[in-house]
Every structure is written in C-alpha cells, then in structure tokens.
C-alpha positions, 0 to 999 in steps of 0.5 A, spaced: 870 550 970 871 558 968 875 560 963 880 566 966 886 569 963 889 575 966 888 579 958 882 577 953 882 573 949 877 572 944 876 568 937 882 564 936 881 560 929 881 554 932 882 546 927 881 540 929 885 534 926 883 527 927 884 520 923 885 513 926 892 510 928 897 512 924 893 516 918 899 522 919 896 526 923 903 529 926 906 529 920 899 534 917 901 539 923 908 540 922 907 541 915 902 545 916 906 550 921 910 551 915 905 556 913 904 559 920 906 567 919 912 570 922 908 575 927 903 569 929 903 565 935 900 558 934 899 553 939 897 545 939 893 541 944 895 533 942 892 528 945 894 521 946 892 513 947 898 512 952 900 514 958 907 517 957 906 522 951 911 523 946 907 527 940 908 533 943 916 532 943 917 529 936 913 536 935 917 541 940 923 538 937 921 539 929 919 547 931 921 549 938 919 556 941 923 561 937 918 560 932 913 562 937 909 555 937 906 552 943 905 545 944 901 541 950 899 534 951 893 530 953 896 523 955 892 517 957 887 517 953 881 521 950 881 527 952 874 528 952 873 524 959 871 525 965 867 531 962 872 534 959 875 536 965 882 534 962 881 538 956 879 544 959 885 544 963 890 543 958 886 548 954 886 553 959 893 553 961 895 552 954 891 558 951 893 563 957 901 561 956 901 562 949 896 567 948 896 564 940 893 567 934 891 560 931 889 553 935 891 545 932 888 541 937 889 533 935 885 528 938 888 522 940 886 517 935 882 512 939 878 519 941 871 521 940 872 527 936 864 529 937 866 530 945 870 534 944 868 538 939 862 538 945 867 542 949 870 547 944 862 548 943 860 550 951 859 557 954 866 557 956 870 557 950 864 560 945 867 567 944 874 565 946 874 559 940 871 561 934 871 553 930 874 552 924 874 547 919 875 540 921 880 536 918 880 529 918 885 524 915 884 517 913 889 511 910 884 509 904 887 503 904 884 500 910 877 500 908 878 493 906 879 492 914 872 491 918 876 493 924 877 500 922 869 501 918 865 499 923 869 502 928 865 507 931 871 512 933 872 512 925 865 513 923 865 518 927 871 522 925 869 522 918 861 524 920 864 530 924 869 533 918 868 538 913 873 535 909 876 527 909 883 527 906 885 521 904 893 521 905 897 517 903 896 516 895 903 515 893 901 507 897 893 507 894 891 501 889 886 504 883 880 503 886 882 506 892 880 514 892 873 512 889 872 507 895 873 513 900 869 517 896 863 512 897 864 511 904 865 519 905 858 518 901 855 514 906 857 516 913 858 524 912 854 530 910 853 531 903 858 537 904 863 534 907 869 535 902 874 530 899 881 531 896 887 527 897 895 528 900 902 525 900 906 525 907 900 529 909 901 535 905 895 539 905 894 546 902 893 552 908 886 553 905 882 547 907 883 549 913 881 557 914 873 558 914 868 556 919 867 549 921 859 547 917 858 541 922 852 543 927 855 541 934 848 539 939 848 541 946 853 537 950 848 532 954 853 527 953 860 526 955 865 520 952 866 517 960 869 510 959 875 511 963 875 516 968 881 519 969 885 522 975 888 528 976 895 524 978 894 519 972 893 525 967 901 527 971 904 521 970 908 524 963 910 530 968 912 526 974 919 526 977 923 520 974 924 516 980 932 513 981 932 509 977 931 512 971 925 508 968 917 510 968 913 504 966 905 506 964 900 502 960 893 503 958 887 500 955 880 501 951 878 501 945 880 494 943 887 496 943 893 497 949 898 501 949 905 501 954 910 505 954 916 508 958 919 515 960 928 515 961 931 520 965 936 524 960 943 521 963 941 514 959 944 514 952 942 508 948 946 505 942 942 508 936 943 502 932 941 497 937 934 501 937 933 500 930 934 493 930 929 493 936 924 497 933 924 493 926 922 486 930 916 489 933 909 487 930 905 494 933 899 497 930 903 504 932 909 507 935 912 513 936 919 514 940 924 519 942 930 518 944 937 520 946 943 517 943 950 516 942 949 519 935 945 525 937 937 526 938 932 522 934 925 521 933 921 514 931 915 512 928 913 506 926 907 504 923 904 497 917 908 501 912 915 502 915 919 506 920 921 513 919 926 516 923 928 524 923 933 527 928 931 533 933 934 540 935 932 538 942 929 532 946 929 533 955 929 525 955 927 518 952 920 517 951 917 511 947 910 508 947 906 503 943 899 502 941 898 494 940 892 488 939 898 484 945 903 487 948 911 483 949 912 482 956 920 482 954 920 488 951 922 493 957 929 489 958 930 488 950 930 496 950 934 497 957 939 492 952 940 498 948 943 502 953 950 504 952 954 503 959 956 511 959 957 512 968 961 509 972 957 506 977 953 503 972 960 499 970 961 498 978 
C-alpha cells in the first residue's frame, strides 16, 4: 500500500505507548496532551481488543478538535494483523486528515508491539514518520502474576521499550520498583530506562529523542486473526432500529463483549453504576448518555472511575474478561430510562 496524501508530509515525531490491560495507558496520553504546544496539531491512532471501540471517545470527549487533537481508532484486535492492512489505513486516513506535527499510537493491550513497529519501520512510512522513543507502562504489582510474566505480549512490550514506566506507585509494596527493575533487567536492553509515575503522569521529556530499539525487516506479521474489511467497520456501522450492536471477540486467552446505543437511549446514571460495581472484569471502559449528563467509565482490579465528557455521539461499552455474563445485555437494557413515547406504548 502506498502512501498518498495531497501535501507532504515528512518526519512526523512518532511515540508508541503500550502496557497490558489496564496499566493507564488512556490516562498517559490525556495527560500528555497537556503538554501539546498551541500552534501543533497532534493525532492519536488507538487501537483496541474489542470490536466496538471506546478509547477514542473517552479520549475526543476529554480534548476535542479545538484543541487541534485528532483521534482514530482500530478496533477488533491487534492491529498489526492481516499485514497491517488495518493499520496502514487508519494511519493513512488519519495522517492525511489531521496532517499533525506529533503521532501517539497506543496499541491494544493484547497487541503485538513489535509488528507494528515492523509497520511504522517499511518503506511507506520511513520519511513520513520519524520514530521516537517507545513508552511502555507496567503495574508492577503484577509481576507476582504468571499470567502476565510469561505472557509473550508483555514480554514483548517491555523488550521494545526505551523506557518502562511503572505506574501506579501510589499502590506498590516495598518491594515492588526493585521487582521491575529486575525483570526490566532481564527481558529488555541494557539501556532500556525505568522510572516510575502516578496516574500516568510522565514528564514530556521522556518521550522526544529517536527510539534506540533496531527494528528488523518485517519478514513476519502477527496474523491470528484475519480481520475483514466489514469487521474493521462495525464501530462505524449504522446502528440498526433497534437501537443496540452487539459485538464480542477472542484471543490472547482473553474475550471481550461489547455494545453500541444509538444517541436516543438515555439510561439512569446511578443504575449503571450499581451495575458496573457487580461485574468481575479484567477491564472495561465505557461511555455513556445519561439523565445526568455524559459520562466515562473505567474499571479495572483497583476500582471504577468515572469522569464527565464535553461530548459522546452515543453509548459505547466494552468488556475484557476470562468468562463473559451472558445476562448482561438485559441488565444494561434495565438501566435504560423509558424517555419516547412509543417506548411507553
């Protein structure tokens, strides 16, 4: 695939920001927008597990474009699948639209971090993208956990970083940093950084200067799911009349549901919340419309947070989980306020 864009469009600083599921990778990139310059115009490529796709409005909603940010999602899985078709479309479209002095792109957090920087590495993109450091986000706290340490997607993360953050510090033990210095030790270069964050708030600095991670040729692209074109649409489809998309996805040892609510269902803050307290997931992330106004949801091990949007054009739920309720689309609908007439007849 070519890349054509009616102006050039050369050397764009480019930062990948990776980390498992539920490390505060979202929360690093809007704290990071923080620091954009007024006259720069910045885009952010995320990429997701699950089909429908709500980082990029938790993110639009938090910023929006009159502070010259440009989102675009992935949804579906890594990204890097199908030879990066996915990506590279994405990434065309989004660079071509925002035409942006900076690029974030955050893997999903089941994604394969080396593909894409396979990607970001071949002829099409060497003198559009200029790579910069990766940043890569870690819970420490769950290097106790064989799940995650063996797991070749975090491995991997960590290998490809030029510097491992380990967020979340306001939670650790004592022994904690020293554990994920050790592991960094292990798994990553010998001059892969480590330092350690809050809420994901890391200093700007860390990310400007040119990535120390040699890429090799991409004689091999991640393929364990092939993605269609018509899949990769389903964040984008019409919502049908009545008024629900229902999508669900697997790999990585992990499944993901999730739905899309047209604009006119209104649902009951409070109902939500005392839904969303009950469910045992590994991560979800939410946006929705409410009596109260527009919210956003993430729940992870540590809690539930909620944070109240400028804008949101409907609904959007998905949940990353080891086994999925097969009630939960009626336990949601039950959080629905009656607000039409023909709903009440």
């Amino acid at each position: 695939m070519s890349f054509k864009v009616s102006s050039p469009i050369l050397g764009v600083p480019t930062n990948i920001i990776t980390g498992f599921l539920g490390v505060g990778k979202t929360s690093a990139i809007l704290h990071l927008m923080k620091s954009k310059p007024d006259n720069e115009r910045w885009a952010v490529l995320v990429n997701e597990f699950g089909e429908i796709g709500v980082d990029g409005s938790l993110l639009q909603g938090q910023s929006g474009n009159e502070q010259q940010i440009f989102i675009k999602e992935v949804p579906g899985g890594c990204m890097c699948c199908t030879a990066g078709l996915p990506m590279q479309i994405a990434l065309n479209q989004l660079l071509s639209e925002a035409k942006p002095d900076r690029l974030i792109i955050e893997p999903t957090g089941l994604g394969h971090p080396k593909e894409v920087m396979q990607v970001l590495s071949t002829k099409y993109y060497r003198d559009v993208l200029s790579l910069q450091k990766n940043i890569t986000l870690v819970d420490a706290r769950k290097l106790s956990d064989p799940r995650y340490t063996s797991h070749d997607t975090f491995r991997q993360q960590i290998a490809i970083a030029d510097t491992v953050v380990g967020n979340k510090t306001d939670l650790y033990q004592a022994e904690d940093k020293e554990k994920l210095k050790a592991f960094v030790a292990q798994v990553a270069s010998l001059k892969t950084k480590v330092i350690f964050a809050k809420h994901g708030v890391i200093p700007f600095n860390e990310f400007d200067g040119e990535t120390r991670i040699e890429v090799l040729p991409p004689s091999y692209l991640h393929r364990d799911r092939q993605t269609s074109v018509s899949e990769e649409a389903l964040s984008e489809e019409l919502i049908p009349e009545s008024g629900v998309i229902k999508a669900t996805n697997q790999g990585e040892g992990f499944k993901s549901i999730g739905w899309r609510f047209a604009s006119e269902k209104v649902f009951e803050r409070q109902s939500l919340h005392q839904l969303f307290q009950t469910l045992n997931v590994e991560r979800m992330k939410a946006v929705f419309i409410t009596s109260d106004g527009i919210f956003g949801y993430n729940k992870t091990a540590d809690g539930i947070t909620e944070v109240e949007l400028d804008e949101c054009a409907e609904s959007r739920v998905e949940i990353i989980a080891d086994t999925l309720d097969d009630e939960l689309e009626g336990k949601l609908l039950d959080c629905l306020i009656v607000n039409n007439m023909s709903e009440i007849t």
